[in-house]
LOKOLKOL-25229 format. One line per field, with one value per atom (N, C-alpha, C): residue number from 1; residue in one letter; x, y, z. Coordinates in steps of 0.1 Angstrom, whole numbers, plus 5000, padded with zeros to 4 digits. Example, Ala and Ser with C-alpha at 12.3 -4.5 7.8 and 13.67 -1.06 7.14 Angstrom:
<pts>
num <- [1 1 1 2 2 2] .
residu <- [A A A S S S] .
px <- [5132 5123 5132 5128 5137 5129] .
py <- [4943 4955 4967 4978 4989 5000] .
pz <- [5078 5078 5078 5071 5071 5079] .
</pts>
This chain:
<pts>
num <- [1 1 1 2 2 2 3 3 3 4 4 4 5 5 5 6 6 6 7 7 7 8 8 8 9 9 9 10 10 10 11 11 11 12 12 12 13 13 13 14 14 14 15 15 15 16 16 16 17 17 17 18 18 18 19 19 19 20 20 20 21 21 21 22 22 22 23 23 23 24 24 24 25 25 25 26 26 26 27 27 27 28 28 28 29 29 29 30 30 30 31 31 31 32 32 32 33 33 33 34 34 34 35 35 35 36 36 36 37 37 37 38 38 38 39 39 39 40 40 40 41 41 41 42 42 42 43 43 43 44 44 44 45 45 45 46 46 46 47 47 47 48 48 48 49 49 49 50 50 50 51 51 51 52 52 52 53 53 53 54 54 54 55 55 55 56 56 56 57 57 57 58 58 58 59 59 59 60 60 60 61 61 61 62 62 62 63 63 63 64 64 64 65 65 65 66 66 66 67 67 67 68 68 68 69 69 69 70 70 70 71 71 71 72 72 72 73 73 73 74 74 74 75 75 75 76 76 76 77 77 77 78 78 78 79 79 79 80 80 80 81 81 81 82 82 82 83 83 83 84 84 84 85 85 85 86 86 86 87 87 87 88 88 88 89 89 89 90 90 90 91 91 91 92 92 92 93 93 93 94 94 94 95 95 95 96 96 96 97 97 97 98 98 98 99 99 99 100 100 100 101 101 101 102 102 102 103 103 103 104 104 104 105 105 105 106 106 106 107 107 107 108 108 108 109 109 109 110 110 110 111 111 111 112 112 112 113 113 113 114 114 114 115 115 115 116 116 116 117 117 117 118 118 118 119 119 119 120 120 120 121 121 121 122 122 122 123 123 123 124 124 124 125 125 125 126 126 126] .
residu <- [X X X X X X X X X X X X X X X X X X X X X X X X X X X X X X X X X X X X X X X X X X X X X X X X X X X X X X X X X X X X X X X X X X X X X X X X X X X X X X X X X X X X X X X X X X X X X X X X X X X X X X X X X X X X X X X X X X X X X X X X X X X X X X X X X X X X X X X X X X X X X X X X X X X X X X X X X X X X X X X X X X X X X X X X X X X X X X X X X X X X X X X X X X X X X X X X X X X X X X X X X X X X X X X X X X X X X X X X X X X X X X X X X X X X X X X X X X X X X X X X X X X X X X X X X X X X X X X X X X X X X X X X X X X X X X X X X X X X X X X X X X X X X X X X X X X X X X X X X X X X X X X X X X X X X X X X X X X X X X X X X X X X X X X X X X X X X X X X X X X X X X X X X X X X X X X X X X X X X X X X X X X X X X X X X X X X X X X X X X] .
px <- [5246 5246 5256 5267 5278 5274 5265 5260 5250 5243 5233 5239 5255 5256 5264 5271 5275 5265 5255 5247 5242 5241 5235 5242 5260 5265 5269 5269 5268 5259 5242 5231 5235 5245 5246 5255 5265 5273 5266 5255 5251 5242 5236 5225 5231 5247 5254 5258 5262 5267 5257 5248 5233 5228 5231 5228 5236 5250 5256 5251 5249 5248 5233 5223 5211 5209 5199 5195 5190 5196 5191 5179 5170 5159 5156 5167 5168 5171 5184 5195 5188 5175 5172 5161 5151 5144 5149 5161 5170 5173 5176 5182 5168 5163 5143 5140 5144 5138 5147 5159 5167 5168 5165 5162 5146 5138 5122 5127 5135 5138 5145 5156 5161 5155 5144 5137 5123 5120 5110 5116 5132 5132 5141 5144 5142 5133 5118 5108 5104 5106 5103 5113 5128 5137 5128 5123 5117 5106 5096 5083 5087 5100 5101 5107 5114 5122 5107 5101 5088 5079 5075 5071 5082 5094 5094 5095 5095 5100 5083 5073 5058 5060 5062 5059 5064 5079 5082 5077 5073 5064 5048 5044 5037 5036 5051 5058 5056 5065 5067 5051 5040 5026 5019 5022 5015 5015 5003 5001 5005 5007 5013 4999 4995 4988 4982 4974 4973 4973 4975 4978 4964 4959 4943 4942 4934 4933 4925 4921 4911 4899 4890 4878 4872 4874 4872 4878 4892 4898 4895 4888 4881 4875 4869 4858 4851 4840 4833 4839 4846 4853 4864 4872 4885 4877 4881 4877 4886 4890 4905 4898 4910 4909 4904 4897 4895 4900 4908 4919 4910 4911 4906 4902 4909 4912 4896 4897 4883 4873 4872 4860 4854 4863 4860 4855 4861 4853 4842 4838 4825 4816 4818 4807 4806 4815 4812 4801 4806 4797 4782 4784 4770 4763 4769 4764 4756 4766 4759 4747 4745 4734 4733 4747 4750 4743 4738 4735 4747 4745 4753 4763 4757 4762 4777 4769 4780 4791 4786 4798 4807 4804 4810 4818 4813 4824 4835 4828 4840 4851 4845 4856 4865 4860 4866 4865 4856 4851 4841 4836 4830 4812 4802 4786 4785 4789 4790 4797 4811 4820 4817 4809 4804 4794 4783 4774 4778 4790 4796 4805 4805 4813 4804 4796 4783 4778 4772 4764 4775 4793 4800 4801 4797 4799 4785 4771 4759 4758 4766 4768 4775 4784 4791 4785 4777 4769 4772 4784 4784 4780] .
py <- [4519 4533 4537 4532 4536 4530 4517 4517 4529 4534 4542 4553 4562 4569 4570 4558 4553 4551 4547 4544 4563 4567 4582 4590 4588 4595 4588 4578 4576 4577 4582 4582 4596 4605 4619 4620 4610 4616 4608 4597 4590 4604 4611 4622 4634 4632 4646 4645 4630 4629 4630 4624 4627 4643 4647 4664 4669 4666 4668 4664 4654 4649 4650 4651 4651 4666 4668 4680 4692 4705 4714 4720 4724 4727 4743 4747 4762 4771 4761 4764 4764 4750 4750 4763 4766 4777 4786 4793 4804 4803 4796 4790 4790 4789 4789 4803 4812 4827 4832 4830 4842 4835 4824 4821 4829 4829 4835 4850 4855 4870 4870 4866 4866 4866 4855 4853 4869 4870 4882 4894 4899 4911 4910 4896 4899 4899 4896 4897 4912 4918 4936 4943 4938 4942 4944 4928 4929 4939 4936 4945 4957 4964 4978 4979 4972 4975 4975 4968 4964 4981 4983 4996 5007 5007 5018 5017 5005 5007 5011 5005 5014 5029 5028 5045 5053 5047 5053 5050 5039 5037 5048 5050 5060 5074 5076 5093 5090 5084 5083 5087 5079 5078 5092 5095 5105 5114 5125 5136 5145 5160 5168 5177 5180 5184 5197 5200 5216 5227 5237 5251 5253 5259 5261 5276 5285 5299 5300 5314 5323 5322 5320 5318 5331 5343 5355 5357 5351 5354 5341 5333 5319 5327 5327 5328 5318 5317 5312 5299 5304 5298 5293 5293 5288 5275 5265 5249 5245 5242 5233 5224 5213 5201 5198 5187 5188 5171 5173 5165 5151 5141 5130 5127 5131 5127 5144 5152 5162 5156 5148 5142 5132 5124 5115 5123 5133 5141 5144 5151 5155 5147 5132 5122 5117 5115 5114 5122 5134 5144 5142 5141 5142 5126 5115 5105 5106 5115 5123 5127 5137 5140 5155 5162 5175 5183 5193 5205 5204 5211 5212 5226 5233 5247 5243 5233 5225 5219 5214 5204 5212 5223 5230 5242 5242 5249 5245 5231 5221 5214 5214 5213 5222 5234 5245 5245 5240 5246 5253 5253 5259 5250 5258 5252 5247 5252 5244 5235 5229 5224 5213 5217 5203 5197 5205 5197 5187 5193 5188 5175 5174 5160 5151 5156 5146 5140 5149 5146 5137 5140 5126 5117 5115 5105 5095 5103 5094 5093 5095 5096 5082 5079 5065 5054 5060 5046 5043 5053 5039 5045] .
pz <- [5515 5513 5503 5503 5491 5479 5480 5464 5462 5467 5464 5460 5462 5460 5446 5448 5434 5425 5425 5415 5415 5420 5419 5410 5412 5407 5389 5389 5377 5367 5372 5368 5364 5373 5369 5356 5358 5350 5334 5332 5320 5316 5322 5319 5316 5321 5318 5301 5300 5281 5274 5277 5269 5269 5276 5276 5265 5264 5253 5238 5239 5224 5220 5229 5225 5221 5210 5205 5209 5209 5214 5204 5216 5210 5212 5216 5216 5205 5200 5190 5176 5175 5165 5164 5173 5171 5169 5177 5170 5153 5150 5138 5128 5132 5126 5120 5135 5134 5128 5129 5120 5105 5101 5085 5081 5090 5089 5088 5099 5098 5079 5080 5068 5055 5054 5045 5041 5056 5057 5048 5055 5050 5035 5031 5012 5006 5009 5005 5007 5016 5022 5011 5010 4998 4983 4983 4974 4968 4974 4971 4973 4983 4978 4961 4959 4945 4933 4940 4928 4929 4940 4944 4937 4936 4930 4917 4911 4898 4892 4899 4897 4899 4910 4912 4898 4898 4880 4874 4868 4856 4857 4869 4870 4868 4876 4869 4853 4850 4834 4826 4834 4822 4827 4842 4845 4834 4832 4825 4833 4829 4836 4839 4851 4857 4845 4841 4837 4843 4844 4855 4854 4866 4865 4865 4861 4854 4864 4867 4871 4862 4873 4867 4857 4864 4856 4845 4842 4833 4818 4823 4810 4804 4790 4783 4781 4773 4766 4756 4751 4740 4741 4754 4760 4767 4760 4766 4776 4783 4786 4791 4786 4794 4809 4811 4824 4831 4840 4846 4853 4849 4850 4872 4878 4890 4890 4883 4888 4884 4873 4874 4878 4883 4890 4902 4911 4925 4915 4905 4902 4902 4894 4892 4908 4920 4929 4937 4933 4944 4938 4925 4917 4924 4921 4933 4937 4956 4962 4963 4954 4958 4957 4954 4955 4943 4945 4935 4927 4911 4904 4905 4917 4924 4933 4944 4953 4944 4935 4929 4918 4913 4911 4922 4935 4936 4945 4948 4956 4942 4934 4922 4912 4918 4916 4899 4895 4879 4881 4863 4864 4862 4863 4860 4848 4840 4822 4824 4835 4832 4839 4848 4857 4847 4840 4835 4826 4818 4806 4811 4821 4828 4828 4830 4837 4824 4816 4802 4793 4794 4793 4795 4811 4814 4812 4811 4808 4796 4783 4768 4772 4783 4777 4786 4792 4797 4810 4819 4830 4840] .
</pts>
């Protein structure tokens, strides 16, 4: 009986040194995730710095919007420009399927101004 507990207790204490020296597999997963975290949020660093330095390059090219007039107050002879982001909704609506009535007045032009988008846009083909 006293070998048995001898041999028990040295079985405890050979399994106690090896607990030490053998590798923790906790420490390394910790050590995993906070290099993955770390690595994650300089990449998130990254792509914002890249995102803004677009966004500016976008301010910079943008055009400046044109002030839009009263329809009553246009003539005939007063052309203006018409803002790339309207025509794209017009050639959409037109898509659609919309009267040239609807699509002018969800575009807030005018009926010459819709037609004259449209007859552009089938002048270049696409």
């Amino acid at each position: 009986m006293e070998t048995l507990i001898i041999l028990l207790f040295s079985l405890a204490i050979v399994l106690l040194i090896i607990s030490f020296f053998g590798k923790d597999k906790v420490a390394k997963l910790e050590e995993d995730l906070e290099q993955m975290t770390l690595t994650y949020m300089q990449d998130i660093y990254q792509l914002k710095k890249k995102v803004k330095i677009l966004e500016e390059e976008f301010v910079i090219q943008d055009e400046p919007v044109p002030p839009v007039k009263d329809k009553s107050t246009v003539n005939s002879n007063d052309i203006e420009p018409i803002h790339e982001i309207l025509k794209c909704q017009v050639l959409s609506l037109y898509s659609q399927g919309l009267s040239l009535d609807q699509i002018a007045r969800q575009s807030s032009l005018t009926k010459e101004q819709t037609i004259a988008v449209i007859e552009q846009q089938r002048l270049r083909g696409e």
